[in-house]
N, C-alpha and C positions, 0 to 999 in steps of 0.2 A: 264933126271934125274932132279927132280924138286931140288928148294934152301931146305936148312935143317931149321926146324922148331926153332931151337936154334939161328939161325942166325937172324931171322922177315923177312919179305918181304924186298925188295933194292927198296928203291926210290932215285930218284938225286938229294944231297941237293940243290942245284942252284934252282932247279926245285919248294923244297919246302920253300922256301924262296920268289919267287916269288905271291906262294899262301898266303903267311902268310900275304905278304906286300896290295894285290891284297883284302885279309880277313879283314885285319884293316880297308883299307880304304871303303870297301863297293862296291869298282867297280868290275863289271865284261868282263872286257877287255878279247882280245884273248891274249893266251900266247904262244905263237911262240918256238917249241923244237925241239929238236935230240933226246931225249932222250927216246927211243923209248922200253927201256929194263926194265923203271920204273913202277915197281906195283901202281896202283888206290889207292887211300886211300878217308877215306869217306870228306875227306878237300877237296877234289878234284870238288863232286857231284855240277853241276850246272855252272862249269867253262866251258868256251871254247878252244879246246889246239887245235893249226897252228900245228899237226903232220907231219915232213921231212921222207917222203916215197925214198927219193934217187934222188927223180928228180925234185918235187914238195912239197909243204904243203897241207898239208888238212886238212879241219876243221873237228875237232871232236867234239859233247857236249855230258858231263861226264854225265850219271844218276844214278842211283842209282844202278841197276843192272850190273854194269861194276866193283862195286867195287872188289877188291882182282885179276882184271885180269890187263895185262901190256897193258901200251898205244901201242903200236905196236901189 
C-alpha cells in the first residue's frame, strides 16, 4: 500500500539538509546514508549517495529518471 497523496512523499530531513548545505556550497561530495525509505526529489539529481545496504555502502548517482522513486 503506497503513502497517501495528502501526506507528499517522506524524505529524511537530515538527509535534506545535507543537500541544501552540499547545494549552497557548489560541491558535489558523496553523501553517506541509512536512509534508505526516502523518496528522490529533483534537489537530489546529479548527487552522489554511499547507500547502507546492511553490510556495505554503495555508491549510487541520482539522475533524473530516479526521481519520485526511494533510494533503497
Amino acid at each position: 500500500m503506497g503513502r497517501s497523496l495528502k501526506k507528499g512523499p517522506f524524505v529524511e530531513w537530515k538527509l535534506l539538509e545535507k543537500i541544501d548545505k552540499l547545494n549552497d556550497a557548489g560541491q558535489k561530495k558523496p553523501i553517506k546514508t541509512w536512509a534508505r525509505r526516502s523518496t528522490i526529489t529533483p534537489d537530489f539529481v546529479g548527487h552522489t549517495f554511499n547507500i547502507h545496504n546492511g553490510k556495505t555502502f554503495i555508491p549510487e548517482c541520482v539522475t533524473e529518471n530516479m526521481v519520485c522513486h526511494n533510494l533503497g
